[in-house]
gemmi code that builds the backbone of each chain (N, CA, C; Angstrom):
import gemmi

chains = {
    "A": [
        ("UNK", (0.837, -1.190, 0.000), (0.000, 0.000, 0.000), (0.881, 1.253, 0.000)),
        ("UNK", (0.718, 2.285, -0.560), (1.084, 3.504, -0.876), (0.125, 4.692, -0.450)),
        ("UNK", (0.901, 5.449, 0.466), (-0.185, 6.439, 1.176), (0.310, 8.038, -0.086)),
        ("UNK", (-1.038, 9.007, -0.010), (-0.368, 10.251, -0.938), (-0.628, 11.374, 0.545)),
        ("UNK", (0.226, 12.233, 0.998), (0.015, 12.949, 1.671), (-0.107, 14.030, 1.159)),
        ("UNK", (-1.223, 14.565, 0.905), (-1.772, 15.950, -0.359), (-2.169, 16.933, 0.610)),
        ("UNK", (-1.304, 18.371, 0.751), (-1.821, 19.985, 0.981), (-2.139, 20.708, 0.224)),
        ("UNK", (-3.179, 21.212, 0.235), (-4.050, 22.206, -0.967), (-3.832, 23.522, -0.212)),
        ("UNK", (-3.643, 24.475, -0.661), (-3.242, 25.927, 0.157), (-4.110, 26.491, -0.783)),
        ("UNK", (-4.650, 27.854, -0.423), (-4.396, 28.668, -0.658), (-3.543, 29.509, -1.019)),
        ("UNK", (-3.626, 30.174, -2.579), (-2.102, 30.748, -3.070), (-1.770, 32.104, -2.206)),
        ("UNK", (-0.134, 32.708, -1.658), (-0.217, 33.434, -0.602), (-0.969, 34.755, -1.295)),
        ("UNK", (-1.566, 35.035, -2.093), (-2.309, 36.316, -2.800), (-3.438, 36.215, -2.415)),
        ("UNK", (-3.743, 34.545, -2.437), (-5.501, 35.162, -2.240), (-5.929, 35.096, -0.911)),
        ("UNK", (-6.555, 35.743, -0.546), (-7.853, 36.404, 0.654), (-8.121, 35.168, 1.384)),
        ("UNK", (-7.976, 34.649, 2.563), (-8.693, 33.792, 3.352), (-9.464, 34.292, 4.360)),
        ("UNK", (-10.414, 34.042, 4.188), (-11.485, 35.140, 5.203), (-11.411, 34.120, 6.036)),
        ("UNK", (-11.844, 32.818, 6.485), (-11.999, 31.432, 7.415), (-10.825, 31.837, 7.865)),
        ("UNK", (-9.688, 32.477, 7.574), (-8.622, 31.802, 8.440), (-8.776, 33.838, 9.083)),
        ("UNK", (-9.274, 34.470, 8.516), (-9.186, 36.048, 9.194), (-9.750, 35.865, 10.116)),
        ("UNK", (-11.188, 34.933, 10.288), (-12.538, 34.959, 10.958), (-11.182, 33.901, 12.311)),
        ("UNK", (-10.651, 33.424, 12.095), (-9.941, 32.035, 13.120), (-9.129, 33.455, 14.083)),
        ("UNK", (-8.440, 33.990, 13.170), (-7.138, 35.301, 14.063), (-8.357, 36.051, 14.790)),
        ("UNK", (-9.632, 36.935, 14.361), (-10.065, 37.441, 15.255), (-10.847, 36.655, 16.346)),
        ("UNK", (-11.048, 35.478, 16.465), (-11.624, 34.978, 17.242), (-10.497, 34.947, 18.216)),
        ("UNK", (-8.907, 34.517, 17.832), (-7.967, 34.231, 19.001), (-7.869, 35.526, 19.704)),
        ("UNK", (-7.980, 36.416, 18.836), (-8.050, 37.921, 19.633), (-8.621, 37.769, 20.649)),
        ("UNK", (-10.574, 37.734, 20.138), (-11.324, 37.915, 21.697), (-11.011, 37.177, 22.443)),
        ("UNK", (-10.415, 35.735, 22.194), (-10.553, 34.744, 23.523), (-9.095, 35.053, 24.231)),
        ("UNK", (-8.385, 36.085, 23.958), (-7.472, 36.341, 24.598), (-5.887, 35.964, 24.098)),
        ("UNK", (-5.580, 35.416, 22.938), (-4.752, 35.296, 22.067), (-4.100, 36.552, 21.095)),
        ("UNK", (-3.437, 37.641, 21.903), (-3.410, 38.331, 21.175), (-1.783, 38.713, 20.160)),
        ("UNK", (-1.308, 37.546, 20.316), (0.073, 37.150, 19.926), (0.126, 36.933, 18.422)),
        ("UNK", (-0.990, 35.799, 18.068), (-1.456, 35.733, 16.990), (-1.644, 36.639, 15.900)),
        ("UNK", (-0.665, 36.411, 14.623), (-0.993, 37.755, 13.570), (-1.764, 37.197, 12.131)),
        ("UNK", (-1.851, 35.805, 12.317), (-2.035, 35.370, 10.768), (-2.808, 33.937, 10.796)),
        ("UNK", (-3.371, 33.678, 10.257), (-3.856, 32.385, 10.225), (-4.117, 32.150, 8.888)),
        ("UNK", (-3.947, 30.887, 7.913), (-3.889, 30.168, 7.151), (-4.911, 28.943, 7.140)),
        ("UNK", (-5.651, 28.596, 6.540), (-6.698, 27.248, 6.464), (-6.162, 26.810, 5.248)),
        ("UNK", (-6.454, 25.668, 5.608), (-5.739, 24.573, 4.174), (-6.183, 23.432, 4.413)),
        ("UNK", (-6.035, 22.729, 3.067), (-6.803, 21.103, 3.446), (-5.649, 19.809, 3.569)),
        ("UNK", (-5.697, 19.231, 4.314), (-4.583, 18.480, 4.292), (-5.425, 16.856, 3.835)),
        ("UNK", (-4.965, 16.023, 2.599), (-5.750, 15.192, 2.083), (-4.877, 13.904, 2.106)),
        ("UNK", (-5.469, 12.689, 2.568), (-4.177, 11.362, 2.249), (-5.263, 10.453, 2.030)),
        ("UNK", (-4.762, 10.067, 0.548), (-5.239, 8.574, -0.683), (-4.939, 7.569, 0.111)),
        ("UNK", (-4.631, 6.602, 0.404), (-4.482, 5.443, 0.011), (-4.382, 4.367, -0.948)),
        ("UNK", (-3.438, 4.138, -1.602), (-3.512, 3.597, -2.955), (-2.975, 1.778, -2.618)),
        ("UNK", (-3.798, 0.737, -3.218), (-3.841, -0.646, -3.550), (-2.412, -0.565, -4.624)),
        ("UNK", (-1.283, -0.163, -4.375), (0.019, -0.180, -5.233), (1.008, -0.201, -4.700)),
        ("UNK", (2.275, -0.890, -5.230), (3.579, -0.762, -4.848), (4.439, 0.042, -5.512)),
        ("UNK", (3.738, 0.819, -6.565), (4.750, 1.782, -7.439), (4.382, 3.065, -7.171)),
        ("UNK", (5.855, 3.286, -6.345), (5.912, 5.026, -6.256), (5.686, 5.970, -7.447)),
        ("UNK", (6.437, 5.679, -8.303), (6.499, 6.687, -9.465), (5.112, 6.719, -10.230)),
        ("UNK", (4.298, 5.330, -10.741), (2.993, 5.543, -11.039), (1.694, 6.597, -10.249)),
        ("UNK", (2.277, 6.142, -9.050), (0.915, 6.583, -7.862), (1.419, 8.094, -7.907)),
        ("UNK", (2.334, 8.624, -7.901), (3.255, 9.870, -7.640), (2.576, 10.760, -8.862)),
        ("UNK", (2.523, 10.193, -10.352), (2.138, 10.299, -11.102), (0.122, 10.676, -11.342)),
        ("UNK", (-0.294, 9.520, -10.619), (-2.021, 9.777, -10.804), (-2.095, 11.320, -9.913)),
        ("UNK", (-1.263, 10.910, -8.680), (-1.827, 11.702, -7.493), (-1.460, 13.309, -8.657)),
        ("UNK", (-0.637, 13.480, -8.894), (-0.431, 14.940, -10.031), (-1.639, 15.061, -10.517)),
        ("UNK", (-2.358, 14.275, -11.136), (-3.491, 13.988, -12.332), (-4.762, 14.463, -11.017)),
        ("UNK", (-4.652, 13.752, -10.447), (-5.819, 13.997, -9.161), (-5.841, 15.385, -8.573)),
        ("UNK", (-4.781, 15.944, -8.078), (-4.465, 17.127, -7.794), (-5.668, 18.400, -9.066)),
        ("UNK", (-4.939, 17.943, -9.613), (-4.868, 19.192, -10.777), (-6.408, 19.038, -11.892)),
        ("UNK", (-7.346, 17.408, -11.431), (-8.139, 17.121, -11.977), (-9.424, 17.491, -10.908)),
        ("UNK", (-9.202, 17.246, -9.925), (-10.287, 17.302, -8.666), (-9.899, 17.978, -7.475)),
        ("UNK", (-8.824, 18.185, -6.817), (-8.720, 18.482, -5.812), (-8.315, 19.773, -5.116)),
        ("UNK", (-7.530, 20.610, -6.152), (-6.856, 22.086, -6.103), (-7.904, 22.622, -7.231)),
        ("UNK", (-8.068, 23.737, -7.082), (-8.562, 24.683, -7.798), (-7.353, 25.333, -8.536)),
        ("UNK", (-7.065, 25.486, -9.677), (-5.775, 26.114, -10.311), (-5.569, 27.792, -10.387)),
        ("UNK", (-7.216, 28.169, -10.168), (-6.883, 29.755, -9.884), (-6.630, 30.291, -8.655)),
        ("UNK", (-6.986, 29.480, -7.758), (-6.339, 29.949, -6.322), (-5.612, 29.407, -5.130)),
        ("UNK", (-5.300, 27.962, -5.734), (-5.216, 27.161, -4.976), (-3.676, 26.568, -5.799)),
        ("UNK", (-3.067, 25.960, -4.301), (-1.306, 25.493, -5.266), (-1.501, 24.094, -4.327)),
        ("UNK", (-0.243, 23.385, -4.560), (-0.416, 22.245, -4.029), (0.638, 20.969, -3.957)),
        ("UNK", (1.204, 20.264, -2.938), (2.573, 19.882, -2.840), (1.775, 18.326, -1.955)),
        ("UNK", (2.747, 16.928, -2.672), (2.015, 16.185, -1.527), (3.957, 14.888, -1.459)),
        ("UNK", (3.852, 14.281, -0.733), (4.526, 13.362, -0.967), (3.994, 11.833, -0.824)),
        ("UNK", (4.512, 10.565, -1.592), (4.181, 9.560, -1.448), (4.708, 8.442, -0.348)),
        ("UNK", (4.234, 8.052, 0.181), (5.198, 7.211, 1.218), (5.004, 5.855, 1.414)),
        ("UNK", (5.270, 4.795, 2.006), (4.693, 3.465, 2.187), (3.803, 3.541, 3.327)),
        ("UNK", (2.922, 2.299, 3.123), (1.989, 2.585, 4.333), (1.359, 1.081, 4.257)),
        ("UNK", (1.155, 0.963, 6.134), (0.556, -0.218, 6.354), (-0.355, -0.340, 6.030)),
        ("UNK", (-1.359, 0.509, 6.084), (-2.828, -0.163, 6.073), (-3.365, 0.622, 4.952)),
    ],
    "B": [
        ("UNK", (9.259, 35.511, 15.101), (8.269, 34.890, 14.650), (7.876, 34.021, 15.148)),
        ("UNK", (6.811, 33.170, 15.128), (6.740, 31.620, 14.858), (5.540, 31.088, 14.665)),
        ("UNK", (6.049, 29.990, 14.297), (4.556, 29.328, 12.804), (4.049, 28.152, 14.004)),
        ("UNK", (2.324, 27.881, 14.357), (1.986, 27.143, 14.485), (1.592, 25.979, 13.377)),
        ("UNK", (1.947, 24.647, 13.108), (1.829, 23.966, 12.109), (0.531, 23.128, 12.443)),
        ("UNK", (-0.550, 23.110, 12.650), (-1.558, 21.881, 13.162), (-2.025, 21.761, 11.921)),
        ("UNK", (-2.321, 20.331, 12.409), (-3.455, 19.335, 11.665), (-4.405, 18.480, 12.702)),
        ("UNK", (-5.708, 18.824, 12.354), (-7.011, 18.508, 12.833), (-7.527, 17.402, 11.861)),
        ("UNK", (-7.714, 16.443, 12.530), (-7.923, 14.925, 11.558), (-9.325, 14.753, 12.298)),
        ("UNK", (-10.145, 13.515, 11.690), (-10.977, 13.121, 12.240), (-10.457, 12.053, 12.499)),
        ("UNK", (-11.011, 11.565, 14.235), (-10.199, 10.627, 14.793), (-10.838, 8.796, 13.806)),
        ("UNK", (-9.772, 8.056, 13.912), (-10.005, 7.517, 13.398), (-11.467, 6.429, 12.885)),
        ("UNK", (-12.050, 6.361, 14.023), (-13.483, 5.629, 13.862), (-14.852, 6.411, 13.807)),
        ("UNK", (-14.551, 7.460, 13.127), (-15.393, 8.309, 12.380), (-15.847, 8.837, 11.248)),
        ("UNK", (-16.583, 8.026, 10.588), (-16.598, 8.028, 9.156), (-16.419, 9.510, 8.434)),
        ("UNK", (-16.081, 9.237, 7.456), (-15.701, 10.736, 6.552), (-15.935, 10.750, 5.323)),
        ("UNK", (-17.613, 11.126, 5.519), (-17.898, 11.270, 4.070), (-17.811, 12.038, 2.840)),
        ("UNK", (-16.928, 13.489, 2.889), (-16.283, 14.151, 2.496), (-15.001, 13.026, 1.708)),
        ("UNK", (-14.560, 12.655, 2.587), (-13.655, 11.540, 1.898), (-13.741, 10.734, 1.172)),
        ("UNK", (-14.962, 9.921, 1.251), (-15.502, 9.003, 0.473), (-16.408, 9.468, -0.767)),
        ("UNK", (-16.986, 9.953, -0.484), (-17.140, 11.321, -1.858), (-16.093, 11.304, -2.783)),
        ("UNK", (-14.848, 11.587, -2.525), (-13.911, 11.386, -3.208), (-13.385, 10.676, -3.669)),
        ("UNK", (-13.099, 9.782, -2.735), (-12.580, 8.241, -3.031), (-13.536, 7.329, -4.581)),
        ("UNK", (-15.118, 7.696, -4.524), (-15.731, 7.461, -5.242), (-15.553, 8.611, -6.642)),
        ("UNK", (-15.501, 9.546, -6.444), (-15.072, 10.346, -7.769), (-13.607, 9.756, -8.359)),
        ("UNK", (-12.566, 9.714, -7.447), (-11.341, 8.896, -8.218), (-11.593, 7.684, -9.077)),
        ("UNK", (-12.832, 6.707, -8.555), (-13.368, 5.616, -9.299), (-13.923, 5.821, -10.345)),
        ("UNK", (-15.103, 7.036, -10.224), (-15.676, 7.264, -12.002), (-13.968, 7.806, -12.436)),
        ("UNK", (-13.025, 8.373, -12.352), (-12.809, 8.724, -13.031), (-11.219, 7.653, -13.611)),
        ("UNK", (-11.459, 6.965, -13.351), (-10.803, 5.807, -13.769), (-9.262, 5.455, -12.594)),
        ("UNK", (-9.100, 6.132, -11.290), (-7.719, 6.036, -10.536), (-8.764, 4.617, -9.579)),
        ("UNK", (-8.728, 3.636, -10.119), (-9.270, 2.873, -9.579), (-8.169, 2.243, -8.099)),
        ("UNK", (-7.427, 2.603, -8.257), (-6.510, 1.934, -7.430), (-6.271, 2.443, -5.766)),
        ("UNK", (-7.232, 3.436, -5.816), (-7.643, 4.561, -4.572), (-8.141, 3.370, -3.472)),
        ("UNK", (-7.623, 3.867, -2.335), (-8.626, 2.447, -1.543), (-9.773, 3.682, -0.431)),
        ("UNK", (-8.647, 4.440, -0.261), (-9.061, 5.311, 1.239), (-9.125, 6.573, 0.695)),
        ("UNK", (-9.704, 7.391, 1.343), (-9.548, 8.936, 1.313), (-9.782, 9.750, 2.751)),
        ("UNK", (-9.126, 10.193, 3.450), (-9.663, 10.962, 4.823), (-9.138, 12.561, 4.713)),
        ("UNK", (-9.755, 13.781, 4.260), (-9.679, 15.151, 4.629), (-9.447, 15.793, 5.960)),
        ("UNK", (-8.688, 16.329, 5.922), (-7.911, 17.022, 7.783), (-7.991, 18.520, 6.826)),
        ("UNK", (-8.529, 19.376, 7.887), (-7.566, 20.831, 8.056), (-6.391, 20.374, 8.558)),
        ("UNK", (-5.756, 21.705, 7.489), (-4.297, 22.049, 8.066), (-4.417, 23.308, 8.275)),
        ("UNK", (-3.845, 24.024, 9.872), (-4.023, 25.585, 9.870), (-2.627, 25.710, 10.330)),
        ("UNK", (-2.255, 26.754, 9.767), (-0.766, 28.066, 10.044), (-0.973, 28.930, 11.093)),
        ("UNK", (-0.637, 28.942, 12.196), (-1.003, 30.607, 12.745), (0.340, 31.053, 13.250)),
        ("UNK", (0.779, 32.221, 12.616), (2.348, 32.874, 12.844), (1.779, 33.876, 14.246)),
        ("UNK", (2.801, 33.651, 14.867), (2.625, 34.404, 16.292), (3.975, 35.390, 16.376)),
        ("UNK", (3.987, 36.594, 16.699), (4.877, 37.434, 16.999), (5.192, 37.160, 18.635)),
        ("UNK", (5.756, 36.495, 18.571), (6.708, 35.576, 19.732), (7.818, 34.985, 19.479)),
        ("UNK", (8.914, 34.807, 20.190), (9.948, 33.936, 19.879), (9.557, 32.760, 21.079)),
        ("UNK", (8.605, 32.812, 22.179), (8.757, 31.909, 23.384), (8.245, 30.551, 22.981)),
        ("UNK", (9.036, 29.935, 22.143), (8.396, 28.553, 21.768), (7.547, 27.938, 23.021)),
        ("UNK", (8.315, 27.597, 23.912), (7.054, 27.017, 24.870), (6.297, 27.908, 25.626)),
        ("UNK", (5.584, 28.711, 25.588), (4.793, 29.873, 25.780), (3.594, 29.244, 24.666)),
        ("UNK", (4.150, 29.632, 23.587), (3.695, 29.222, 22.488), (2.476, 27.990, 22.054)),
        ("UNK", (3.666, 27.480, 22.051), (3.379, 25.738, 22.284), (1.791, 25.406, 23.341)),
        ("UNK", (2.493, 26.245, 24.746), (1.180, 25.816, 25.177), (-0.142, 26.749, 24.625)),
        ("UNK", (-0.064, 28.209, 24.252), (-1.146, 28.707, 24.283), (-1.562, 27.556, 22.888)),
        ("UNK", (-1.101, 27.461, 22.655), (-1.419, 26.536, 21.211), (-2.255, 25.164, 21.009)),
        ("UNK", (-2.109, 24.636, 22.169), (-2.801, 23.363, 22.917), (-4.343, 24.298, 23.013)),
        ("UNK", (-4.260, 25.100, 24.128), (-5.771, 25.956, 24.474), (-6.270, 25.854, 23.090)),
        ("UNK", (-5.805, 26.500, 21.661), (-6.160, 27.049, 21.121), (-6.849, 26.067, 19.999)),
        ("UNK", (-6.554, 24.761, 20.312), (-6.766, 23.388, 19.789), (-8.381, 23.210, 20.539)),
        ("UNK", (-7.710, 22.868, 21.521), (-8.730, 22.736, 22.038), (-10.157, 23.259, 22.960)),
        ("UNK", (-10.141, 24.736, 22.152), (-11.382, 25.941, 23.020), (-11.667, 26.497, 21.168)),
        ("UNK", (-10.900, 25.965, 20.292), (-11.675, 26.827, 19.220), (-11.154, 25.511, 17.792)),
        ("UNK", (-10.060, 25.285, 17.242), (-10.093, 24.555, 16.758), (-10.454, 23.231, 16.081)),
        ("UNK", (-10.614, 22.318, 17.330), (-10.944, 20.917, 16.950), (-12.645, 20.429, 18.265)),
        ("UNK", (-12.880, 19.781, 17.716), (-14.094, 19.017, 18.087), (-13.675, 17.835, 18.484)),
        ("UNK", (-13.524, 17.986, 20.044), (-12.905, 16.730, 20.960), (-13.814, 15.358, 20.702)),
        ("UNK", (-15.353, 15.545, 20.772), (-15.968, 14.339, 19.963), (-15.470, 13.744, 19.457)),
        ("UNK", (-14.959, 14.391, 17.389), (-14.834, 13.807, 16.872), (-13.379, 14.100, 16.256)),
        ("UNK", (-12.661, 14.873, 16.741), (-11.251, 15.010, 16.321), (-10.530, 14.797, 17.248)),
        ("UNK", (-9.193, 14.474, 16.321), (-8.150, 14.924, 17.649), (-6.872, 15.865, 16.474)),
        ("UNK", (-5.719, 16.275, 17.241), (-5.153, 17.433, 16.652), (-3.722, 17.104, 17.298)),
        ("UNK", (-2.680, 17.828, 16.442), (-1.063, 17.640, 16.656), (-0.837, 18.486, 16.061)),
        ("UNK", (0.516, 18.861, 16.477), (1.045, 20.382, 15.830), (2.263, 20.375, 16.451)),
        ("UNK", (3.202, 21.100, 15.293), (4.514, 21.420, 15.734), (4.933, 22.994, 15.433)),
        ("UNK", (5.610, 24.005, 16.882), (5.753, 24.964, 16.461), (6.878, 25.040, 16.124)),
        ("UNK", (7.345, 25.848, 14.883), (8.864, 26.101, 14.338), (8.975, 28.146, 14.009)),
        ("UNK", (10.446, 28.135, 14.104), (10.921, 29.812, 13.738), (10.129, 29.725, 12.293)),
        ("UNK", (9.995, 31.158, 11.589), (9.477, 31.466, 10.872), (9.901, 32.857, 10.827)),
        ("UNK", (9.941, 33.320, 9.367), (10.638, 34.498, 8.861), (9.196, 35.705, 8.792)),
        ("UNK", (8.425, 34.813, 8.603), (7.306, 36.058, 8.144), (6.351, 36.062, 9.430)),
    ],
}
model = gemmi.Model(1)
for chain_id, residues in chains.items():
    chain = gemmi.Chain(chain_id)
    for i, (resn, *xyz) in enumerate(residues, 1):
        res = gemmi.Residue()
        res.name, res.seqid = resn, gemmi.SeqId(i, " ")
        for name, pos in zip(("N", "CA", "C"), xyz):
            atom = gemmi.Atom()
            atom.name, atom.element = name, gemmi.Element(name[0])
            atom.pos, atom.b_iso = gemmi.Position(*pos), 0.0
            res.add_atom(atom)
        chain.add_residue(res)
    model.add_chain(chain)
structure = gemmi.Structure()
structure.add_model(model)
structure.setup_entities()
Protein backbone atom coordinates (compact mmCIF):
# COMPACT_ATOMS: atom_id res chain seq x y z
CA UNK A 1 0.00 0.00 0.00
CA UNK A 2 1.08 3.50 -0.88
CA UNK A 3 -0.19 6.44 1.18
CA UNK A 4 -0.37 10.25 -0.94
CA UNK A 5 0.01 12.95 1.67
CA UNK A 6 -1.77 15.95 -0.36
CA UNK A 7 -1.82 19.98 0.98
CA UNK A 8 -4.05 22.21 -0.97
CA UNK A 9 -3.24 25.93 0.16
CA UNK A 10 -4.40 28.67 -0.66
CA UNK A 11 -2.10 30.75 -3.07
CA UNK A 12 -0.22 33.43 -0.60
CA UNK A 13 -2.31 36.32 -2.80
CA UNK A 14 -5.50 35.16 -2.24
CA UNK A 15 -7.85 36.40 0.65
CA UNK A 16 -8.69 33.79 3.35
CA UNK A 17 -11.48 35.14 5.20
CA UNK A 18 -12.00 31.43 7.42
CA UNK A 19 -8.62 31.80 8.44
CA UNK A 20 -9.19 36.05 9.19
CA UNK A 21 -12.54 34.96 10.96
CA UNK A 22 -9.94 32.03 13.12
CA UNK A 23 -7.14 35.30 14.06
CA UNK A 24 -10.06 37.44 15.26
CA UNK A 25 -11.62 34.98 17.24
CA UNK A 26 -7.97 34.23 19.00
CA UNK A 27 -8.05 37.92 19.63
CA UNK A 28 -11.32 37.92 21.70
CA UNK A 29 -10.55 34.74 23.52
CA UNK A 30 -7.47 36.34 24.60
CA UNK A 31 -4.75 35.30 22.07
CA UNK A 32 -3.41 38.33 21.18
CA UNK A 33 0.07 37.15 19.93
CA UNK A 34 -1.46 35.73 16.99
CA UNK A 35 -0.99 37.75 13.57
CA UNK A 36 -2.04 35.37 10.77
CA UNK A 37 -3.86 32.38 10.23
CA UNK A 38 -3.89 30.17 7.15
CA UNK A 39 -6.70 27.25 6.46
CA UNK A 40 -5.74 24.57 4.17
CA UNK A 41 -6.80 21.10 3.45
CA UNK A 42 -4.58 18.48 4.29
CA UNK A 43 -5.75 15.19 2.08
CA UNK A 44 -4.18 11.36 2.25
CA UNK A 45 -5.24 8.57 -0.68
CA UNK A 46 -4.48 5.44 0.01
CA UNK A 47 -3.51 3.60 -2.95
CA UNK A 48 -3.84 -0.65 -3.55
CA UNK A 49 0.02 -0.18 -5.23
CA UNK A 50 3.58 -0.76 -4.85
CA UNK A 51 4.75 1.78 -7.44
CA UNK A 52 5.91 5.03 -6.26
CA UNK A 53 6.50 6.69 -9.47
CA UNK A 54 2.99 5.54 -11.04
CA UNK A 55 0.91 6.58 -7.86
CA UNK A 56 3.25 9.87 -7.64
CA UNK A 57 2.14 10.30 -11.10
CA UNK A 58 -2.02 9.78 -10.80
CA UNK A 59 -1.83 11.70 -7.49
CA UNK A 60 -0.43 14.94 -10.03
CA UNK A 61 -3.49 13.99 -12.33
CA UNK A 62 -5.82 14.00 -9.16
CA UNK A 63 -4.47 17.13 -7.79
CA UNK A 64 -4.87 19.19 -10.78
CA UNK A 65 -8.14 17.12 -11.98
CA UNK A 66 -10.29 17.30 -8.67
CA UNK A 67 -8.72 18.48 -5.81
CA UNK A 68 -6.86 22.09 -6.10
CA UNK A 69 -8.56 24.68 -7.80
CA UNK A 70 -5.77 26.11 -10.31
CA UNK A 71 -6.88 29.75 -9.88
CA UNK A 72 -6.34 29.95 -6.32
CA UNK A 73 -5.22 27.16 -4.98
CA UNK A 74 -1.31 25.49 -5.27
CA UNK A 75 -0.42 22.25 -4.03
CA UNK A 76 2.57 19.88 -2.84
CA UNK A 77 2.02 16.19 -1.53
CA UNK A 78 4.53 13.36 -0.97
CA UNK A 79 4.18 9.56 -1.45
CA UNK A 80 5.20 7.21 1.22
CA UNK A 81 4.69 3.47 2.19
CA UNK A 82 1.99 2.59 4.33
CA UNK A 83 0.56 -0.22 6.35
CA UNK A 84 -2.83 -0.16 6.07
CA UNK B 1 8.27 34.89 14.65
CA UNK B 2 6.74 31.62 14.86
CA UNK B 3 4.56 29.33 12.80
CA UNK B 4 1.99 27.14 14.48
CA UNK B 5 1.83 23.97 12.11
CA UNK B 6 -1.56 21.88 13.16
CA UNK B 7 -3.46 19.34 11.66
CA UNK B 8 -7.01 18.51 12.83
CA UNK B 9 -7.92 14.93 11.56
CA UNK B 10 -10.98 13.12 12.24
CA UNK B 11 -10.20 10.63 14.79
CA UNK B 12 -10.01 7.52 13.40
CA UNK B 13 -13.48 5.63 13.86
CA UNK B 14 -15.39 8.31 12.38
CA UNK B 15 -16.60 8.03 9.16
CA UNK B 16 -15.70 10.74 6.55
CA UNK B 17 -17.90 11.27 4.07
CA UNK B 18 -16.28 14.15 2.50
CA UNK B 19 -13.66 11.54 1.90
CA UNK B 20 -15.50 9.00 0.47
CA UNK B 21 -17.14 11.32 -1.86
CA UNK B 22 -13.91 11.39 -3.21
CA UNK B 23 -12.58 8.24 -3.03
CA UNK B 24 -15.73 7.46 -5.24
CA UNK B 25 -15.07 10.35 -7.77
CA UNK B 26 -11.34 8.90 -8.22
CA UNK B 27 -13.37 5.62 -9.30
CA UNK B 28 -15.68 7.26 -12.00
CA UNK B 29 -12.81 8.72 -13.03
CA UNK B 30 -10.80 5.81 -13.77
CA UNK B 31 -7.72 6.04 -10.54
CA UNK B 32 -9.27 2.87 -9.58
CA UNK B 33 -6.51 1.93 -7.43
CA UNK B 34 -7.64 4.56 -4.57
CA UNK B 35 -8.63 2.45 -1.54
CA UNK B 36 -9.06 5.31 1.24
CA UNK B 37 -9.55 8.94 1.31
CA UNK B 38 -9.66 10.96 4.82
CA UNK B 39 -9.68 15.15 4.63
CA UNK B 40 -7.91 17.02 7.78
CA UNK B 41 -7.57 20.83 8.06
CA UNK B 42 -4.30 22.05 8.07
CA UNK B 43 -4.02 25.58 9.87
CA UNK B 44 -0.77 28.07 10.04
CA UNK B 45 -1.00 30.61 12.74
CA UNK B 46 2.35 32.87 12.84
CA UNK B 47 2.62 34.40 16.29
CA UNK B 48 4.88 37.43 17.00
CA UNK B 49 6.71 35.58 19.73
CA UNK B 50 9.95 33.94 19.88
CA UNK B 51 8.76 31.91 23.38
CA UNK B 52 8.40 28.55 21.77
CA UNK B 53 7.05 27.02 24.87
CA UNK B 54 4.79 29.87 25.78
CA UNK B 55 3.70 29.22 22.49
CA UNK B 56 3.38 25.74 22.28
CA UNK B 57 1.18 25.82 25.18
CA UNK B 58 -1.15 28.71 24.28
CA UNK B 59 -1.42 26.54 21.21
CA UNK B 60 -2.80 23.36 22.92
CA UNK B 61 -5.77 25.96 24.47
CA UNK B 62 -6.16 27.05 21.12
CA UNK B 63 -6.77 23.39 19.79
CA UNK B 64 -8.73 22.74 22.04
CA UNK B 65 -11.38 25.94 23.02
CA UNK B 66 -11.67 26.83 19.22
CA UNK B 67 -10.09 24.55 16.76
CA UNK B 68 -10.94 20.92 16.95
CA UNK B 69 -14.09 19.02 18.09
CA UNK B 70 -12.91 16.73 20.96
CA UNK B 71 -15.97 14.34 19.96
CA UNK B 72 -14.83 13.81 16.87
CA UNK B 73 -11.25 15.01 16.32
CA UNK B 74 -8.15 14.92 17.65
CA UNK B 75 -5.15 17.43 16.65
CA UNK B 76 -1.06 17.64 16.66
CA UNK B 77 1.05 20.38 15.83
CA UNK B 78 4.51 21.42 15.73
CA UNK B 79 5.75 24.96 16.46
CA UNK B 80 8.86 26.10 14.34
CA UNK B 81 10.92 29.81 13.74
CA UNK B 82 9.48 31.47 10.87
CA UNK B 83 10.64 34.50 8.86
CA UNK B 84 7.31 36.06 8.14
Amino acid sequence: MLKAKIFVQLKPSVLDPQGKAVTNSLHHLGFDKAVQTRISKYIEITFDSTDKAEISAQTTQICEKLLANPNTESYHFEVEESES
